[in-house]
Steps between C-alpha positions, in 0.01 A plus 500: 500500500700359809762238511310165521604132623590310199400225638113349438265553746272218382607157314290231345688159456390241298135581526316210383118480472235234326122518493303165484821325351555798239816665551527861495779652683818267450841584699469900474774753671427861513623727742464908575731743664368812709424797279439291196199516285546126346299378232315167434410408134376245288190394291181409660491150650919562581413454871572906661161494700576153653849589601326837671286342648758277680655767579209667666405196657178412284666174396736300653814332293513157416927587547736751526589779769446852543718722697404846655714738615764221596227251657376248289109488522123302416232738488168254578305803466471875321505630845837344610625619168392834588546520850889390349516759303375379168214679348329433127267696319306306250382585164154514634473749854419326798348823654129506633371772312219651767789526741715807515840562418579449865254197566689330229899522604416422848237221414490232785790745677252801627676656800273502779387706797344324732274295345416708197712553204736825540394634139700847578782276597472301162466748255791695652710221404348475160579830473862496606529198181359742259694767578776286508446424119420857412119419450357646807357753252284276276394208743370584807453247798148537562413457118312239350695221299166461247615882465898469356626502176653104390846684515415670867363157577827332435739786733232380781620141437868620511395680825383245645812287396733768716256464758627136571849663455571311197856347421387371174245653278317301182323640244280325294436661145471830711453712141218261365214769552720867499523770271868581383447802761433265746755261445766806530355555820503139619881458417555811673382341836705189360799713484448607850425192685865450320693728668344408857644131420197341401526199272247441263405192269358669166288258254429678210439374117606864376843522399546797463411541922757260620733704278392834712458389810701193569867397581462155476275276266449101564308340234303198548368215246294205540584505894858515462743796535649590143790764672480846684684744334580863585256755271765711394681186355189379295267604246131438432616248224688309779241472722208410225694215415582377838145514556343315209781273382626645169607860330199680378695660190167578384287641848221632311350335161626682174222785366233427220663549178279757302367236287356312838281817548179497355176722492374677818305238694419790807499865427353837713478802369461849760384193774445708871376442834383731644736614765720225404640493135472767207572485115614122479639400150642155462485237309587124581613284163439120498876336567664795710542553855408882578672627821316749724733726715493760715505623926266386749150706438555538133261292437633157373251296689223740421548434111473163546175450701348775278586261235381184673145669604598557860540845476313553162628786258206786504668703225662395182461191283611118523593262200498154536648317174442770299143510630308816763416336805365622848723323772262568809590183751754220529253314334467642172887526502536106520229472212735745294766182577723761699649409830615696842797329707498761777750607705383347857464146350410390870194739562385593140626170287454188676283324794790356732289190657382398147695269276688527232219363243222732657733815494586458101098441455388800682520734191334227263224434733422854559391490123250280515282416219658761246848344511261132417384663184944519476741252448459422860891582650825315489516184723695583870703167507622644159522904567723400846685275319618749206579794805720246676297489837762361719450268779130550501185285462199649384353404814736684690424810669587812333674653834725235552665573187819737425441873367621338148270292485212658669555769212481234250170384624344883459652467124316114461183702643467714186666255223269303596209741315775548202592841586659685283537843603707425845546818749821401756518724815843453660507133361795380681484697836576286805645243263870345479732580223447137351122509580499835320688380180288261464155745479696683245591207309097438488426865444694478211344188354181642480598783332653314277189250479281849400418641844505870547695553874477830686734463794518792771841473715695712782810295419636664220742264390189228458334818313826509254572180487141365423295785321494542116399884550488663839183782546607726801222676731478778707239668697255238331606542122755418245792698551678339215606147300807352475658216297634141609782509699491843596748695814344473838599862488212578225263322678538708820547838344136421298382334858611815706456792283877613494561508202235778393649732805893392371345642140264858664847537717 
């Protein structure tokens, strides 16, 4: 890579910011240099998208300065920011999904001829961006956004950003929705816009991506800067306990002792769907936390809905508690006191503009008269209070809430029927390192309290660290089980099928 100023490009002094009284961005400095990919962490509620959003001009300071390129600055709007040189891409796209490619980078900035839009003109420009991020293949300028992949969705947000000839780049959880493919190609283009002296401001609650891809790490808590280190100084430890306040000696829960594990509570034997699964065996014992591995398409998500009633098994047979049951709807599954936390908890777990109270009943209510003839739930007030609902009425509305405890609501929803058979699809993703210790503290309880947990993960540390035995899939079936605490290395040579050609070779 070229010789680079060392100098920052961009500084943020004393950035102070209140809502309503309620301070939440108190005296913060953070700076980045050209060519820097500097990263922004710290739990949920720590203040990053505030402090972005002053940055981009979405909220103005209450104090503090911001210099750019040597001029200090006040963006009163996103499009001074950009027009300066600052671009953001949130979490959630901002593109207009009927538009094209080219519609959408040159939105409210069509070059004209005449009096008509110069659409040639445009999309040879779009084109030029593409090509200009080695993409041109792929995307095409005239293609529909409705059309693109999340991942080619996200380099049309980045192309858009170069369209405004971006000094300063932020990224906002950019890996939340990709596939570890994906995410190699993202940092690829992150490496690139690197070398042509781009700096970019890289939020991220993965670890082990600011490690990858970043030079620089500032870590934020309770709206106050903690320190900015340099990554190849620091370690994951360092950084966990910056962010939540203490050492986490202990990061994940200690395993069930064999004398916590009980009878199986949730057991298939040759399950299938067709096209989907074939030749399931597991079993899931009362007081253990089964982990479900494996690549994208093995068919970890598949297992579970089949197991739920989404997908219903058509081959094979199911035990519930010892007992043959047909599992053919969600339904049935919540009568059989089993429970689906699923991995979108925003489309598939809650209803944002409902509260807090209403969410946690949804599950219960669905039951109707059968759960009466029951012993009628656990009281809300007294399930939120036992998963440590933070900072939340039940009145509140569910959207309002952090990922943490969003998640926790989806858990109240099925405690609240006494599940006991509790399926966890990528329970922590999208969720801050303290946020996520505390689901696996609660996890564990409930094993402990007699729940049988499966728990599919792509984070294979939280699949170590978490699971009592680990089943492996591939190509929609068990390609093998492994103990607690097993090498990541097992898992992906089971997950990928290397080690059967290591053993033909």
């Amino acid at each position: 890579m070229p010789d680079q100023p060392v100098g920052p490009i961009l500084e943020m002094r004393g950035i102070t910011k209140g809502f309503f009284g309620v301070p939440v961005l108190q005296d913060v400095d953070i700076d980045v240099r050209p060519g820097e990919v500097h990263a922004i962490l710290g739990e949920n509620g720590a203040g990053k998208s505030t402090l972005m959003k002053i940055l981009a001009g979405a909220h103005q300071p209450d104090a503090g300065t911001m210099v750019l390129d040597g001029q200090e600055v006040r963006f009163g709007h996103p499009i001074e920011a950009q027009n300066a040189g600052v671009s953001i891409i949130y979490q959630e796209f901002t593109l207009l999904r009927d538009r094209t490619v080219a519609q959408n980078i040159y939105l409210g900035r069509e070059p004209h001829r005449g009096p008509f839009v110069d659409t040639a003109a445009m999309e040879r420009a779009t084109d030029e961006l593409l090509r200009s991020l080695n993409v041109e293949a792929a995307i095409r300028p005239n293609r529909a956004v409705r059309s693109l992949s999340i991942a080619q969705q996200q380099t049309v947000e980045i192309a858009k950003a170069l369209s405004f000839k971006s000094k300063v780049l932020v990224m906002d959880e950019p890996t939340a929705a990709l596939s570890p493919r994906e995410v190699a190609a993202l940092f690829d283009l992150v490496r690139l816009l690197r070398e042509r002296g781009v700096a970019i401001l890289y939020i991220s609650h993965r670890l082990r991506e600011i490690f990858d891809i970043a030079q620089r790490v500032t870590v934020l808590k309770d709206g106050r800067r903690v320190g900015t280190l340099d990554v190849a100084a620091t370690t994951s430890r360092d950084l966990v306990k910056m962010m939540v306040g203490r050492d986490l000696d202990h990061y994940f829960p200690p395993h069930a002792a064999p004398a916590d594990v009980g009878e199986a509570r949730l057991a298939v034997r040759g399950g299938g769907v067709s096209g989907l699964l074939h030749d399931i065996h597991i079993e899931v014992r009362r007081g253990e936390i089964l982990g479900i591995g494996g690549l994208a398409g093995s068919g970890r998500t598949e297992l579970a809905q089949a197991l739920f009633g989404v997908r219903p098994f058509d081959q094979g047979e199911v035990e519930v508690d010892g007992k043959s049951v047909r599992v053919r709807s969600a339904r049935q599954a919540v009568r059989r006191r089993m429970g689906f936390v699923t991995e979108d908890r925003k489309i598939e777990g809650l209803v944002l503009p409902l509260s807090v109270r209403n969410n946690s009943l949804l599950a219960l209510r669905s039951l109707g008269s059968f759960l009466r003839r029951g012993s009628g739930g656990i009281p809300v007030a007294e399930l939120l209070r036992t998963l440590e609902l933070r900072g939340a009425g039940l009145e509140r509305e569910v959207r309002f809430l952090s990922g943490g405890n969003q998640q926790k609501v989806v858990l109240a929803k099925w405690l609240a029927c006494e599940a006991q058979i509790l399926i966890f699809d990528e329970p922590t993703r999208g969720i801050d390192v303290g946020a996520k210790a505390g689901i696996h503290d609660l996890m564990r309880q409930l094993a402990r309290n007699g729940a049988a947990i499966l728990m599919i993960s792509s984070e294979l540390p939280e699949l170590i660290g978490m699971s009592d035995r680990i089943i492996v899939l591939r190509n929609g079936t068990v390609a093998g089980e492994l103990p607690a605490g097993s090498a990541e290395s097992d898992i992906m040579f089971l997950a990928t099928g290397e080690q059967d050609v290591a053993g033909a070779a």
